[in-house]
N, C-alpha and C positions, 0 to 999 in steps of 0.2 A: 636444533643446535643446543647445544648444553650451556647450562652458566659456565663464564669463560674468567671473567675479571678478575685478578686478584685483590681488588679493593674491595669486591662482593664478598668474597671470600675470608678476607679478615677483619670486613665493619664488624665494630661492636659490639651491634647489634643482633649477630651473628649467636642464634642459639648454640649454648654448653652442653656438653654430654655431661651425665652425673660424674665421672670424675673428674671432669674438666672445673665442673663447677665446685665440689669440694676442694680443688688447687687452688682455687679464685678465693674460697672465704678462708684458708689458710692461709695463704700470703695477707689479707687484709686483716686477722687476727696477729700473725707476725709484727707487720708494719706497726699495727694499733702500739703490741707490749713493748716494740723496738724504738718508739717515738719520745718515747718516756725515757730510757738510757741512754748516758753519755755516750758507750762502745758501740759503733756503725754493724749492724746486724746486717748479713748474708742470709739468702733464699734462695738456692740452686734449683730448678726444675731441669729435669734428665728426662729423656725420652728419643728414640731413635727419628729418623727422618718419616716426616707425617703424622707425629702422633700429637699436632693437634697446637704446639709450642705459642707457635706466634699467636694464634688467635688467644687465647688465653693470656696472652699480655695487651694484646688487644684491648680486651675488654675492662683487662684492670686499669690499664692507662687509662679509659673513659671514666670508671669508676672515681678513681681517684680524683682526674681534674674534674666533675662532676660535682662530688665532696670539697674540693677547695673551697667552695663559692656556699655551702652550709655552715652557717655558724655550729651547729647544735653536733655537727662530726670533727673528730678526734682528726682531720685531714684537714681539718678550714686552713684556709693560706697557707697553706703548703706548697715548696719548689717542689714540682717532680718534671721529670725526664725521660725519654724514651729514647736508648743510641741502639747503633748498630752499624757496623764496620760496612756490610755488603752496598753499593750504592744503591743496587736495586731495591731493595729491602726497604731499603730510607724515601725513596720515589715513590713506592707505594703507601709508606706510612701517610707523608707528607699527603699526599693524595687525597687519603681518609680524614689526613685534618682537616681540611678544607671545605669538607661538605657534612662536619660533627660540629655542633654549636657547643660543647667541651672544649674543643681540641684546638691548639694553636701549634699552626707549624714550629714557630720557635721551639718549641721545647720539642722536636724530634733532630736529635743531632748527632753526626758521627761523634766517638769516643776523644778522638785527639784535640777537635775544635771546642769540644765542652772542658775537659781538662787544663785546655790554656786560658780555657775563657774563666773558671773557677778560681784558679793559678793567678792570676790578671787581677781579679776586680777580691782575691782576697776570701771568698764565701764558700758555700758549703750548698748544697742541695738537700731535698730533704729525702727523697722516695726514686730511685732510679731505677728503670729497668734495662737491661742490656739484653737484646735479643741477639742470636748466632755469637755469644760471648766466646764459643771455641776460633774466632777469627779475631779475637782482641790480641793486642802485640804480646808478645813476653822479652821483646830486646828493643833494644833504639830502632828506630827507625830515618833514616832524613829524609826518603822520598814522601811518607807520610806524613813528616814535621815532627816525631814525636822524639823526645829529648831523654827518656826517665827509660828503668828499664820494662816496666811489666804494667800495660794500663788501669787491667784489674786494682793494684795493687793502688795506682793513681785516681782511678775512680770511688773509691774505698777512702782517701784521703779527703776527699770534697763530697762526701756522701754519708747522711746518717742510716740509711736503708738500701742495700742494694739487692736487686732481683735479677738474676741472671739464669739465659736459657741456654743450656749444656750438653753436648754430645760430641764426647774423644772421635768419635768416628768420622766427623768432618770435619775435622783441622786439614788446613790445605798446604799449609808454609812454615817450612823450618822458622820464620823468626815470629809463627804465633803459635808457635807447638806448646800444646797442653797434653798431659796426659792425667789419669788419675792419683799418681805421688804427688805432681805437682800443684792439683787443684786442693789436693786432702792437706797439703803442707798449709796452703794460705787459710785454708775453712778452721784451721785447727786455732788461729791466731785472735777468733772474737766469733762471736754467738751464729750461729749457723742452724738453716732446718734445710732438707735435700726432699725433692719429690720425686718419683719416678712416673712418669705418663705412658701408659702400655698399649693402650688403644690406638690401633691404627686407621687413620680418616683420609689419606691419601690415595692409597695402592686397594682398589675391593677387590683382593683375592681371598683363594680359601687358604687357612693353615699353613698346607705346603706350601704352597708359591712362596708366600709369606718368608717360610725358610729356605725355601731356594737362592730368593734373593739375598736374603741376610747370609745366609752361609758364605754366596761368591765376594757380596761386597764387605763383607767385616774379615771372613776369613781365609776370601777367595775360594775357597774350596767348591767343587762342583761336582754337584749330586744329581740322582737321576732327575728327569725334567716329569716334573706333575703335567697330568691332564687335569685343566681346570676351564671349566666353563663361563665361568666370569670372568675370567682373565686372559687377553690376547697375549698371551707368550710366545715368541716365535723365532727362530735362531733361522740367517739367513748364508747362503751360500756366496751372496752376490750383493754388494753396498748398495749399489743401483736398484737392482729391483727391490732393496729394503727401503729404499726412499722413495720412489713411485708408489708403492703401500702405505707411506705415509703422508702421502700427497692425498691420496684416496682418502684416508681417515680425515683430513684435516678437511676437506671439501664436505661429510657427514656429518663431524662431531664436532669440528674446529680443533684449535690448539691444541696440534699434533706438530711436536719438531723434531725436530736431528740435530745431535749432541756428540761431539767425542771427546775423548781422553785427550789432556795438551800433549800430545806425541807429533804436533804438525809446526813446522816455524811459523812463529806471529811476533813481530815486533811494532810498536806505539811509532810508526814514521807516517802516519799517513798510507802507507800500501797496501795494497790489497792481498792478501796472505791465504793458502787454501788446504784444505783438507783431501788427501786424495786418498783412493784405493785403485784395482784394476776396473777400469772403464767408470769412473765415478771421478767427478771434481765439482765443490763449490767452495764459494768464500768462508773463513772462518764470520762469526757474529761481528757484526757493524753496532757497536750500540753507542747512537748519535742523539735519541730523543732525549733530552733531560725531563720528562715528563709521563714518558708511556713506557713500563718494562720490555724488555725485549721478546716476551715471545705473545706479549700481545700485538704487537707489528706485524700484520700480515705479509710484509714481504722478507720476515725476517723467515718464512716457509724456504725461502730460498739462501736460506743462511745456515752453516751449521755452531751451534750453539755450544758454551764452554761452563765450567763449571763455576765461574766467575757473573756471568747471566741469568743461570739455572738453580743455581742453590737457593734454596730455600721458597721456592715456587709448583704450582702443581703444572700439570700438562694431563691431557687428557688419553694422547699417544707417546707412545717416547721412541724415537729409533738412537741407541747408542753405537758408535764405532770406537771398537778398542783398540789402540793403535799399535806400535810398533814395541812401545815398553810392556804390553803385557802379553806374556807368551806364556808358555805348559812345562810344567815339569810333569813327564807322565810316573817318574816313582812314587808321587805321592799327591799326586792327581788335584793338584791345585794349581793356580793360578804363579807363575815364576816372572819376578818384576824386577827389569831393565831397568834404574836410575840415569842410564847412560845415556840414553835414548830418550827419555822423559824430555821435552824440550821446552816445557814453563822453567826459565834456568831462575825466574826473581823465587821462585817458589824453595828453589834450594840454596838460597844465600848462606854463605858459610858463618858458622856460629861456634864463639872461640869456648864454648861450653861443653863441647860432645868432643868425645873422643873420633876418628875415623869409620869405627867400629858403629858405633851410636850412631854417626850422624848415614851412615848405609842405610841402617834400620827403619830411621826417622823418615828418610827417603822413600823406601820401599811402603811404608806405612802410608805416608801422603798420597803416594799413587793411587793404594788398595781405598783409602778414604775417598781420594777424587771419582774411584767406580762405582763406591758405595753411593755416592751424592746423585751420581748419573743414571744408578737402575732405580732407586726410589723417586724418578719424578712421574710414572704412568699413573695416574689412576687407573685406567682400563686396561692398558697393554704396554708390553716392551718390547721393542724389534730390536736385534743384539748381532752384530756382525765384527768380526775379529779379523784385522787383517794378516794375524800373524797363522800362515797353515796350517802348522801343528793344533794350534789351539782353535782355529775353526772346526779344523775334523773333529776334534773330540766335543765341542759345543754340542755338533748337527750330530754326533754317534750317541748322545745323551738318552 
């Protein structure tokens, strides 16, 4: 059975690749010159899904409240912070603090409840980091409490340092859509360094795989399919018997699940809501523990998983089902996406900023992003089944 945990996986203590670690003493040479000036300095780290993000704030978060507690470091009694929108994400942090003699829960908190709490009592923080920051708001929000329009922008007001971890490619929600005008507008406004992280520690494929998958989920486009021997890639004819193959992996290796595109009705009433294809039905993700992520629940094996559970987590197998929004344009042989069909509707909340035109785009974009979140969670393999025909046949003709 392989390490499974996601707490294992982002302690600390968790050895740095050489560029991982060169991120790490840049951000704390930043911090150091940024502590010193009145203007609140930005650190953007960029990097595609898996190249390593979280852990690397990880370690800095340890670092830092580590350094609080030295008189002789430029960090002694220093506020720092660690948010992030995803609850999962926070579940695991929270996790890690608990058993870091650094670390204290309190200071892991989503974006809106540190904002109000800054806002409240008047102050200012000193060192923040924001992990999955492409899920931070850009409009009001009232289901989340948040009142201003852009949290970045709010974070930035109660913060001398802010560190944020960055990829266009996973925004999920018109009303936290970022793109790179919009990111380069705010950077442009007070002292800024950007990193880019290229190493991939998620998915051990070779090269090609590598851009197989980034071709379909960034660009949709779909290329021929590499034979790779480190990599279980395998496009199926039938959901069912793609899930019994993941049944199989998950009794071998463990944390192997099944994930699909929100193309399936799920509403917050308590019901039991499902994902179907022909001769395949299970419940969409149940996620009830406030303490254990969801696909470390072993009976969430009989759940299938959303991109709201999934994002920003490894898995060992991944089976995805593409649902009814994503079908084939064969004249130009990419991926042709449905918003109509799309059935996460809080996803597409309408926003009086976009034009008709824009807000299609921004749409069809979130989808291509939601695919991109869901082929980059295998480490070892991805089972891939399409319920729309057209785009099946051309997967399995690949």
């Amino acid at each position: 059975m392989l390490e499974n945990t996601a707490t294992t996986k982002l302690a600390p203590e968790t050895k740095l690749s050489a560029q991982q670690q060169a991120l790490k003493q840049r951000v704390l040479q930043f911090c150091t010159q940024q502590l010193t000036t009145p203007q609140t300095g930005l650190f953007v780290i960029e990097g595609a899904a898996g190249t390593g993000k979280s852990v690397v704030l990880s370690s800095l978060m340890n670092s830092l409240q580590q350094a609080r507690n030295d008189a002789a470091s430029p960090f002694y009694q220093t506020n720092n912070y660690l948010l992030v929108n995803h609850p999962e994400m926070l579940k695991t942090y929270k996790q890690i603090a608990a058993d870091q003699p650094n670390l204290r829960k309190k200071d892991f908190m989503k974006p809106t409840p540190f904002i109000n709490q800054m806002t409240k009592q008047a102050t200012h923080a000193d060192i923040v980091l924001v992990d999955e920051a492409h899920l931070l708001l850009t409009k009001s929000d009232r289901y989340n409490r948040f009142n201003q329009e852009n949290q970045l922008t709010e974070i930035c007001k109660h913060s001398r340092i802010v560190i944020l971890v960055f990829d266009t490619h996973q925004v999920l929600k018109m009303k936290s859509y970022w793109d790179q005008t919009k990111l380069a507008a705010l950077l442009a406004e007070q002292p800024h360094e950007i990193f880019h992280l290229t190493q991939q520690f998620r998915v051990y494929a070779q090269p090609a795989t590598q851009q197989w998958l980034t071709a379909l989920g960034t660009q949709g486009q779909l290329l021929p399919r590499p034979t790779d021997p480190s990599f279980d890639l395998r496009i199926f004819a039938d959901a069912n018997q793609m899930y019994q193959q993941l049944r199989q992996r998950d009794h071998e290796y463990g944390l192997s699940r099944l994930v699909a595109t929100a193309d399936f009705p799920y509403k917050l009433d308590g019901q039991t809501y499902y994902v179907t294809a022909p001769g395949f039905r299970l419940p969409w993700d149940k996620n009830m523990d406030p303490n254990i992520t969801w696909a470390e629940r072993p009976e969430t094996l009989n759940e299938v998983g959303s991109i709201y559970t999934i994002q920003g987590f490894d898995l060992n197998y991944v089976g995805v089902i593409l649902g009814p929004s994503v079908t084939y344009d064969a004249t130009t042989n990419r991926l042709k996406l449905l918003p109509d069909k799309y059935q996460d509707h809080e996803a597409f909340k309408r926003r009086a900023d976009l034009t008709v035109q824009q807000a299609l785009q921004v749409k069809q974009q979130i989808i291509l992003n939601s695919i991109n979140v869901l082929l980059q969670r295998g480490r070892y393999g991805l089972y891939l089944y399409a319920t729309d025909p057209q785009l099946r046949a051309q997967l399995l003709a690949l």
